[in-house]
TORBATOR-202332 format. One record per residue: residue number from 1; x, y, z of N, C-alpha, C in turn; residue in three letters. Coordinates in steps of 0.2 Angstrom, whole numbers. Layout:
<rs>
+-----+-------+-------+-------+-------+-------+-------+-------+-------+-------+------+
: seq :   n_x :   n_y :   n_z :  ca_x :  ca_y :  ca_z :   c_x :   c_y :   c_z : type :
+-----+-------+-------+-------+-------+-------+-------+-------+-------+-------+------+
: NUM :     X :     Y :     Z :     X :     Y :     Z :     X :     Y :     Z :  ALA :
...
+-----+-------+-------+-------+-------+-------+-------+-------+-------+-------+------+
</rs>
This chain:
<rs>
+-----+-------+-------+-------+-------+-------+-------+-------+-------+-------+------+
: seq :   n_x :   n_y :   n_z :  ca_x :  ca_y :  ca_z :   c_x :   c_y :   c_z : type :
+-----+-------+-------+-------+-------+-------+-------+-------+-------+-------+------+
:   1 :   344 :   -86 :     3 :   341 :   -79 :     2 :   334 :   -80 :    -1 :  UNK :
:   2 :   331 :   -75 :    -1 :   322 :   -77 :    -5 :   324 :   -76 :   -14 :  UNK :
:   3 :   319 :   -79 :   -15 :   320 :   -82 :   -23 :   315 :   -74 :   -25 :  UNK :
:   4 :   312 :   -69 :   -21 :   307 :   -65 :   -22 :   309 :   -59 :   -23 :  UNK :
:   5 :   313 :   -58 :   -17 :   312 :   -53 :   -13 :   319 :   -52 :   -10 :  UNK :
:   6 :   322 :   -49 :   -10 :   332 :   -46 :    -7 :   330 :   -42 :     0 :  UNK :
:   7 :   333 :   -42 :     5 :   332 :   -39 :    12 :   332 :   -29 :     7 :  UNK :
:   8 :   336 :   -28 :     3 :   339 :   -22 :     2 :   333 :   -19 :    -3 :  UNK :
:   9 :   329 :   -23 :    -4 :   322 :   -21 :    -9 :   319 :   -17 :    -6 :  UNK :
:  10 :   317 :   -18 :     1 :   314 :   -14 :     5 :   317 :    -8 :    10 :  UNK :
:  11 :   311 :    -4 :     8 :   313 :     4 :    13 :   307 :     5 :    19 :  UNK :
:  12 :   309 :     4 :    26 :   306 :     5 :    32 :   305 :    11 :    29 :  UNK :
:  13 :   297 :     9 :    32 :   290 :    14 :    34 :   290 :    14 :    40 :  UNK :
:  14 :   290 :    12 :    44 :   290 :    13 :    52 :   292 :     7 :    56 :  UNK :
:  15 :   295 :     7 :    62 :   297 :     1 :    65 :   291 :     4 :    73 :  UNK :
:  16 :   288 :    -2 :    73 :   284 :    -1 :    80 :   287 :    -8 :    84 :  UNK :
:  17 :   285 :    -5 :    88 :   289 :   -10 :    95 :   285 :   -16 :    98 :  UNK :
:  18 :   278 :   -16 :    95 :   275 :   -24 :   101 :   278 :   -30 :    96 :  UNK :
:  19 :   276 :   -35 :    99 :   280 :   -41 :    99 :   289 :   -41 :    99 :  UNK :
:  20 :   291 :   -37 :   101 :   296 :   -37 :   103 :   303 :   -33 :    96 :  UNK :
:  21 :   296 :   -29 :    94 :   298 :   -26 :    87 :   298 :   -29 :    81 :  UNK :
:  22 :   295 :   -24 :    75 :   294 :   -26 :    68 :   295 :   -21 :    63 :  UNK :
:  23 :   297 :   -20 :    55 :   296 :   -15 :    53 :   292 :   -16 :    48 :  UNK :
:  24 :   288 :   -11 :    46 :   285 :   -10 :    39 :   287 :    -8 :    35 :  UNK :
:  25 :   286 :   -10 :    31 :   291 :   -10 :    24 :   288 :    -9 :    16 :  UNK :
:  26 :   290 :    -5 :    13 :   288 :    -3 :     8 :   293 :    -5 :    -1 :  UNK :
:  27 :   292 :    -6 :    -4 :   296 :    -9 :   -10 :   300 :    -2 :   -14 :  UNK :
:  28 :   304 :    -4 :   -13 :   310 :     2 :   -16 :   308 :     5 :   -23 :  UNK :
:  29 :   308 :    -2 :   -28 :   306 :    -1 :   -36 :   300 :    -1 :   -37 :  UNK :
:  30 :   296 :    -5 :   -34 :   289 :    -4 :   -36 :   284 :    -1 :   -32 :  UNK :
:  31 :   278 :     1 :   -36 :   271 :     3 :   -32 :   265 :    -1 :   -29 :  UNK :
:  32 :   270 :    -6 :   -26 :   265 :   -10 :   -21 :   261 :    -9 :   -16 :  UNK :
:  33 :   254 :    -3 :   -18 :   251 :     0 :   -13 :   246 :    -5 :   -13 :  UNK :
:  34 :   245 :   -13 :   -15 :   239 :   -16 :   -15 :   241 :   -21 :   -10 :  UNK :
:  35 :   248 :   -20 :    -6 :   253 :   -26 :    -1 :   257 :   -23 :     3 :  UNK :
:  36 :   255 :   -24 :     9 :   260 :   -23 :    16 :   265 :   -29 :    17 :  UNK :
:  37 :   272 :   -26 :    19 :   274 :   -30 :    20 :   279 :   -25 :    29 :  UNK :
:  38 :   283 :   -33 :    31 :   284 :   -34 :    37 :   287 :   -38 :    39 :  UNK :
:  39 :   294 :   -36 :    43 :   299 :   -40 :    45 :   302 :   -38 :    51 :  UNK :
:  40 :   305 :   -45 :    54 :   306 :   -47 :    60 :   313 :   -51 :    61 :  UNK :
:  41 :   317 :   -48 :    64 :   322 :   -49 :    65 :   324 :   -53 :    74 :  UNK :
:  42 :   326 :   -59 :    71 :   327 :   -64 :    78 :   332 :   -68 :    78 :  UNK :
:  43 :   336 :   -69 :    86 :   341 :   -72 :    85 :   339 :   -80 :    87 :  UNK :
:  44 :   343 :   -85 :    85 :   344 :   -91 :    85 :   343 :   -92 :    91 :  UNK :
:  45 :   341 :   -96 :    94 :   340 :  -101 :   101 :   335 :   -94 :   107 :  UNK :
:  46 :   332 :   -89 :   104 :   329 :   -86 :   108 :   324 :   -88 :   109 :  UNK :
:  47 :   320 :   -91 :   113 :   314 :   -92 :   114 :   308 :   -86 :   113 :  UNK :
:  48 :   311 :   -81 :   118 :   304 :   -76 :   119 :   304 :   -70 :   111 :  UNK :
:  49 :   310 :   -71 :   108 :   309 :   -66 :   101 :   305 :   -74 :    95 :  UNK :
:  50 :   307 :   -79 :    97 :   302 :   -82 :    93 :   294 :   -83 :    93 :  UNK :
:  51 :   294 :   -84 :   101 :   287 :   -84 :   104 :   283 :   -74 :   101 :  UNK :
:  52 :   287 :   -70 :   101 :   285 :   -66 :    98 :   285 :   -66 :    90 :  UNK :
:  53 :   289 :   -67 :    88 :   286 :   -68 :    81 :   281 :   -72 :    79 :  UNK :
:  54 :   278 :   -79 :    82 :   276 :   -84 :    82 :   267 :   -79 :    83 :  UNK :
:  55 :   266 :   -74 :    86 :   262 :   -71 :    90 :   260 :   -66 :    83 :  UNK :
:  56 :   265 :   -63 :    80 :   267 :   -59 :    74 :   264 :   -62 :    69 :  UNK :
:  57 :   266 :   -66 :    69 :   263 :   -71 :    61 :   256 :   -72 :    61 :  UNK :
:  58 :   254 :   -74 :    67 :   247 :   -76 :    69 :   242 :   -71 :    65 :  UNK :
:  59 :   244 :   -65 :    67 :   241 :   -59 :    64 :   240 :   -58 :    58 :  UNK :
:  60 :   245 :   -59 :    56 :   248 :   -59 :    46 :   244 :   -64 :    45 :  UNK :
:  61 :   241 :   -69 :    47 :   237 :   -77 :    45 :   232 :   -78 :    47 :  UNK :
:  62 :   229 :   -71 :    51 :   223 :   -72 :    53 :   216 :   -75 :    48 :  UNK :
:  63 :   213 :   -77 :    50 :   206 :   -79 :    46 :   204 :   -72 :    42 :  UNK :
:  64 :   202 :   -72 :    36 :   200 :   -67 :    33 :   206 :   -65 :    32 :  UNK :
:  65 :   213 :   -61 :    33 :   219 :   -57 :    30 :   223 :   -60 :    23 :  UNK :
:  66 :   223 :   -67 :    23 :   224 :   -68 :    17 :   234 :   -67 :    15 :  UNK :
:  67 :   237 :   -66 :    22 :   244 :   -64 :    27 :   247 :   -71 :    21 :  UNK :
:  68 :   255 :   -69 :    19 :   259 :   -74 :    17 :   266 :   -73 :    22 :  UNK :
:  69 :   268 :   -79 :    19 :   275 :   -80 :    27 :   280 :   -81 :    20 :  UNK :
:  70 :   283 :   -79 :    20 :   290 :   -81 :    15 :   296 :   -83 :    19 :  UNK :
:  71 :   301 :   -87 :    18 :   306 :   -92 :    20 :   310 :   -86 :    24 :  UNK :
:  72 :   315 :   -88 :    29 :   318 :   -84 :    34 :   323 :   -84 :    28 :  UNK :
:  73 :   327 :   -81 :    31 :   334 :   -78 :    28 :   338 :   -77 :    34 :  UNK :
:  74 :   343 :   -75 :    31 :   351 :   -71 :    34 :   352 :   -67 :    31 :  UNK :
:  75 :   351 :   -61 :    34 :   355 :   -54 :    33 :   360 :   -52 :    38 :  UNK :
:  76 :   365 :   -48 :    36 :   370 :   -46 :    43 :   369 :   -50 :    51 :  UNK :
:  77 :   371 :   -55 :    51 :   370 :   -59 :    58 :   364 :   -62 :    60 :  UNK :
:  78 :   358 :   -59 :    55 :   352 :   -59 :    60 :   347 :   -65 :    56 :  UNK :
:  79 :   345 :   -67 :    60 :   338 :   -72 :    55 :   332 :   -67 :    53 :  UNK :
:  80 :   330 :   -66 :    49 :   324 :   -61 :    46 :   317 :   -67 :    47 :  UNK :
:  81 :   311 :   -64 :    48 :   307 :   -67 :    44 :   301 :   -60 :    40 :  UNK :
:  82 :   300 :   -62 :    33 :   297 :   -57 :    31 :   289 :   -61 :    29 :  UNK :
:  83 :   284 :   -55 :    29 :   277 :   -57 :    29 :   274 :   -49 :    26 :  UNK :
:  84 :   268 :   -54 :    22 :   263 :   -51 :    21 :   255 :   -48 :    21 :  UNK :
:  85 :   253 :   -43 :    17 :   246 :   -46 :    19 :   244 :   -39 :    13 :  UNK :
:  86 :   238 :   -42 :    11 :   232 :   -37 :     6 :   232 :   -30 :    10 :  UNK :
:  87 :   235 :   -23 :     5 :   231 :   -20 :     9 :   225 :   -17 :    13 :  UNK :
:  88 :   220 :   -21 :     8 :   213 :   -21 :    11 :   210 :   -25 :    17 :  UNK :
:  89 :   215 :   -28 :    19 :   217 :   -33 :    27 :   221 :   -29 :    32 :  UNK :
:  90 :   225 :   -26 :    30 :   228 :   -22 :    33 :   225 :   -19 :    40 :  UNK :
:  91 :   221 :   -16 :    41 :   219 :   -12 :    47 :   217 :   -20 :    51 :  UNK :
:  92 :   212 :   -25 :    48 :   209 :   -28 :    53 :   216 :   -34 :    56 :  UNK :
:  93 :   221 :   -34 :    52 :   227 :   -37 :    56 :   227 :   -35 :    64 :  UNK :
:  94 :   227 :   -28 :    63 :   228 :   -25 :    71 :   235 :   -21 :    71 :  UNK :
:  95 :   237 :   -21 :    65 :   244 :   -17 :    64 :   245 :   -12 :    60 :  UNK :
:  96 :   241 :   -11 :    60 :   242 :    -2 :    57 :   242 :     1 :    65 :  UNK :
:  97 :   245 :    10 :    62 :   246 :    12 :    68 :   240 :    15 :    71 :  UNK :
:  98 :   233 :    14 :    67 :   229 :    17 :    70 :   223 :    11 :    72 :  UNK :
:  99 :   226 :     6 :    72 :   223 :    -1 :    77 :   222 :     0 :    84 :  UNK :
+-----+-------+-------+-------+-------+-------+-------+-------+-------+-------+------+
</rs>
């Protein structure tokens, strides 16, 4: 599991559906309005939800966002990957919902 961050820290702010879905997420106990976060749930041997997360990330990592990838996990059955980014990077990701 992450050395950071617990799947259960986080409270979705919206789940939007490109890349074959993602949620945005906000920190339970703290006020990290200065960091978006975002996760992605994919099953083992999937090619097209990897290829979509793979799509996902790219975004989070783009040149200029300044986007962090933290180590997958297992929650309830599922592999997670969770990611970051500055909120001041935030809109030019292309992931807000007014992208």
């Amino acid at each position: 599991m992450l050395d950071e961050y617990q799947h259960d820290d986080f409270e979705v702010v919206r789940k939007d559906t490109r890349f074959g879905g993602f949620e945005e997420l906000k920190l339970r106990k703290e006020n990290a309005t200065h960091t978006r976060f975002f996760r992605k749930a994919i099953k083992p041997e999937n090619n097209d939800e990897f290829e979509d997360l793979m799509d996902l990330e790219r975004l989070v990592m783009k040149d200029g966002c300044s986007g962090a990838l933290y180590p997958m996990y297992t929650h309830d059955g599922h592999r997670w990957a969770l990611m970051s980014v500055p909120a001041e990077h935030y809109t030019s990701t292309g992931l807000s919902e007014s992208a």
